[in-house]
N, C-alpha and C positions, 0 to 999 in steps of 0.2 A: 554256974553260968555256962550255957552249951557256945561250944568253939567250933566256928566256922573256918576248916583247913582247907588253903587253896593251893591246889593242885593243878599241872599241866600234864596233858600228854604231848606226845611229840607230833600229832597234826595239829593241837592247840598252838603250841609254839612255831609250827612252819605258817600257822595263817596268822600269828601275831608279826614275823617277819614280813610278810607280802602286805600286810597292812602298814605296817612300816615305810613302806617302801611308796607304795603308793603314796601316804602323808610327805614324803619327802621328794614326790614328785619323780623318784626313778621311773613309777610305770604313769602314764598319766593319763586323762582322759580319756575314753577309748581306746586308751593303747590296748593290745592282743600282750597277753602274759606268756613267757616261753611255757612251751609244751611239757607234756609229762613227763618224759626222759629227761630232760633239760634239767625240770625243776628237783628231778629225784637224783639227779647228781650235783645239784648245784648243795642241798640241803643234807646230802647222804643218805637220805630214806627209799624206802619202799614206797610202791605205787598207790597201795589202798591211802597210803599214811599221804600222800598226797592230795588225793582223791577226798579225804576227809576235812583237810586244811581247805580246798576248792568250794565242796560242800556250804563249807561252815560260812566261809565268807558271801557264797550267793545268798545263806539263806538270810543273813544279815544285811543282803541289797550293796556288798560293795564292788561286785563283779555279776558279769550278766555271761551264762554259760552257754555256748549256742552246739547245738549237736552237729558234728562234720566241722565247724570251724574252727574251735578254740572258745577258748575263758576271757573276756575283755573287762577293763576297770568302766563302773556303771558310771553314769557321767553324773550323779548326782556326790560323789566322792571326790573333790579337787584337793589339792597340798593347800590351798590359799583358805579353805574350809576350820578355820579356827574353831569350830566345836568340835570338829572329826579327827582334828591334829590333836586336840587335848583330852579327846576320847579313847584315843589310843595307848595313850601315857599314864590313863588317869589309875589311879591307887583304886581297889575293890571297893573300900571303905568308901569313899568319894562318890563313886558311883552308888552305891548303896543309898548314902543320903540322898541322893536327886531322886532316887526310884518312892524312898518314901515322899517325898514332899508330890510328886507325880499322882501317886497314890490317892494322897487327900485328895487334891484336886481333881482327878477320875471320879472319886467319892462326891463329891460336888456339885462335877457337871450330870452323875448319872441320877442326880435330887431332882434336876431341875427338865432330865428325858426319861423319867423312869416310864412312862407309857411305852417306852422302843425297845425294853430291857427284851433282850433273848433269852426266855427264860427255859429253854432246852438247851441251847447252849451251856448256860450255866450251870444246870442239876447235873448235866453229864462232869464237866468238872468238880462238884460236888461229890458226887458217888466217887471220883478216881481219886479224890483227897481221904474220903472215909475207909476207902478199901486202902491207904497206905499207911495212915495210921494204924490200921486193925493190922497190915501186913508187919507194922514198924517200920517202912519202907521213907523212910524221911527225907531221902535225898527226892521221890516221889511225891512227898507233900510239899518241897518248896517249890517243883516244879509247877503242882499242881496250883499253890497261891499265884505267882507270877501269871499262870494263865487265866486265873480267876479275873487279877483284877486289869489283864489284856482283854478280855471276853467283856469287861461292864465296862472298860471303856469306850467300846465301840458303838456303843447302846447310846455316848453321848453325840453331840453335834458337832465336837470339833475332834475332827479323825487324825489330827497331827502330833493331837494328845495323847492317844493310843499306841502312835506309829514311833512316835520318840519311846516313849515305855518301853516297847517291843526292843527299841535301839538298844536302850542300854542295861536292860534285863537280858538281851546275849552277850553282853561284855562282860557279865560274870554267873549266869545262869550255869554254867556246866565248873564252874571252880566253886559251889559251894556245897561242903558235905557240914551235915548237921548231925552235933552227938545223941545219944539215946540218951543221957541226962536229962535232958528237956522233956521228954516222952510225954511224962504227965500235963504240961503242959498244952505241949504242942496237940492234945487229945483234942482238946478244948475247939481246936481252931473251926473243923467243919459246922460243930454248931453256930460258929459268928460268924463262917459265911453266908450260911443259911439264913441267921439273923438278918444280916444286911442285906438279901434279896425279900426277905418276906417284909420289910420295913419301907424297904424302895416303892413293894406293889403297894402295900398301905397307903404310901406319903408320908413313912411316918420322917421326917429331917433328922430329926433328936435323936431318933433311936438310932438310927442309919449311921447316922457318924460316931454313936457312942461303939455301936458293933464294930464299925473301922476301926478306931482308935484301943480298942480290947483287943484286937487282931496284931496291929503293928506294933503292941507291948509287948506281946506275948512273941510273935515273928523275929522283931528287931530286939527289944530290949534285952529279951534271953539268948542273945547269941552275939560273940565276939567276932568283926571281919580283922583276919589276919594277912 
């Protein structure tokens, strides 16, 4: 069984505290975040190592960065925000399971809009999944599934679907390394992604979900979140 180690670095852990913070309502709605001196003596770091934490959390929509003024809390992020507060706390593994169950359901809605499917979009993620496999670049190929199944679900009608996925596929997207145990399996994966877009154009439902569902065995069932 391949073991999923989660790891931080230290702008991982400086935007886990300013996320913190915000849920607890220290920085709140539109408040303006202290400056980069500020926060690089507040946390003991270096500036990049700030600038990464900063980063991380715009590109996750919890802070809106304005050039000349300063880094402000996005106003869709409140402390009173009970999924955002429990998002923050939540165990990897936890998170995991919502992304599969997200998963099906992306799988579902893109049965019932496969005429809107991007299907440039997705070969181009296809080749960057084939080319990490053949690299053994596996931390590469989870990246590449997560954007797979962000890319089909945009293809469906309900974009909130997508935009949560995205949510909570950065709350552990960069803590998951994948062993080369799995290897042979995880070969397998590009061909059932490929499966499930050529089944999508088809119509075919049956197959569509069976390639899902060989995917999230092989994805999920071979790997332990720790």
């Amino acid at each position: 069984m391949t073991s999923i180690i989660i790891r931080k670095n230290l702008s991982e852990l400086v935007a886990d505290h300013l996320l913190e913070k915000i849920a607890s309502g220290d920085y709140k709605t539109g408040e303006k975040l202290p400056v980069e001196t500020d926060l690089m003596k507040l946390f003991g770091v270096g500036r990049s190592t700030i600038r990464e934490a900063i980063k991380s959390l715009a590109n996750s929509r919890y802070v809106n960065v304005f050039q000349g003024r300063g880094t402000y809390v996005a106003a869709a992020q409140r402390q009173e925000d009970f999924f955002m507060t429990e998002l923050i706390s939540a165990d990897a593994s936890n998170v995991q399971e919502l992304i599969t169950l997200l998963e099906t359901r992306i799988i579902e809605n893109a049965i019932l809009d496969s005429s809107r499917i991007d299907l440039g979009s997705l070969k181009t993620v296809l080749a960057n999944c084939a080319a990490a496999v053949s690299e053994i670049n596996l931390k590469a190929l989870a990246l590449g599934h997560f954007e797979f199944y962000y890319k089909l679900g945009l293809t469906g009608s309900n974009r909130l679907l997508s935009e949560l996925y995205h949510l909570l596929v950065n709350k552990i997207k960069d803590q998951i390394f994948l062993s080369e145990q799995a290897l042979e399996s995880f070969q397998l994966l590009p061909d059932f992604y490929s499966g499930m877009i050529n089944s999508l154009v088809n119509r075919n439902p049956t197959l569509t979900v069976d390639f899902h569902f060989q995917t999230a065995r092989i994805f999920y069932d071979s790997a332990l979140c720790t």
